[in-house]
Structure formats: structure tokens, C-alpha cells
N, C-alpha and C positions, 0 to 999 in steps of 0.2 A: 296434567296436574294430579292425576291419580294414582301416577305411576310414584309419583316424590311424596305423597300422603301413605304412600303402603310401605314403600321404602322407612322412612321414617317410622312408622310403627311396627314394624323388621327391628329397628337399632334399639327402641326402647325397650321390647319384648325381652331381643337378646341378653344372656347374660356375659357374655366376651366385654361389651361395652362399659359395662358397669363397674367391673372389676379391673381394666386398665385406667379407669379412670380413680377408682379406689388406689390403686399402686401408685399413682402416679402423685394424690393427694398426700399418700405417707413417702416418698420419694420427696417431694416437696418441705414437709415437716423436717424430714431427718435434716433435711439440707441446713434448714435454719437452725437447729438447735445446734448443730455443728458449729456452724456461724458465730453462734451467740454464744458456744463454750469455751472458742480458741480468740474473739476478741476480748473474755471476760475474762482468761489465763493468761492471755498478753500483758492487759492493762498491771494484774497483779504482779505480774514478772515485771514489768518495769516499774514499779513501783517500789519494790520490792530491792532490786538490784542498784537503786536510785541512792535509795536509804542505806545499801550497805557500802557503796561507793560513795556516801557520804561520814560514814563515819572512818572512812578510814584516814 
């Protein structure tokens, strides 16, 4: 058991850990904004294309 208690405060200590976990929290972010820029361009583009297909 002493051996997973030292181990474990090896990983905290570390700074490797911290910062793939940092990367991976803005990896994450970008993901959604992305997400949320090309459903929010979409919606306008068919809206958009909706309206002009309709007047014609």
C-alpha cells in the first residue's frame, strides 16, 4: 500500500501531469466552440437561403 501512496504523490508532484491535463482541458474548449460556431453558421445559412428561396 506504500508503494501506490508514493506513486501517487510521484503524479501530483510531477509537472508532466498537470499540464496534459491543462492541454487537454483547452483541446476540449476549442472542440466546443467549434461546435457551437458551425451549428450557429448553419442555422443562419438556412435561414437565410430559406428566405431567399423564398422570394424568389
Amino acid at each position: 500500500m506504500s508503494k501506490f501512496i508514493a506513486a501517487a504523490r510521484r503524479l501530483v508532484v510531477r509537472e508532466e501531469g498537470a499540464t496534459m491535463v491543462e492541454y487537454g482541458l483547452m483541446v476540449a474548449l476549442i472542440a466546443v466552440v467549434c461546435v457551437t460556431a458551425v451549428t450557429l453558421v448553419g442555422t443562419n445559412l438556412r435561414t437565410m437561403f430559406t428566405s431567399i428561396a423564398g422570394s424568389i
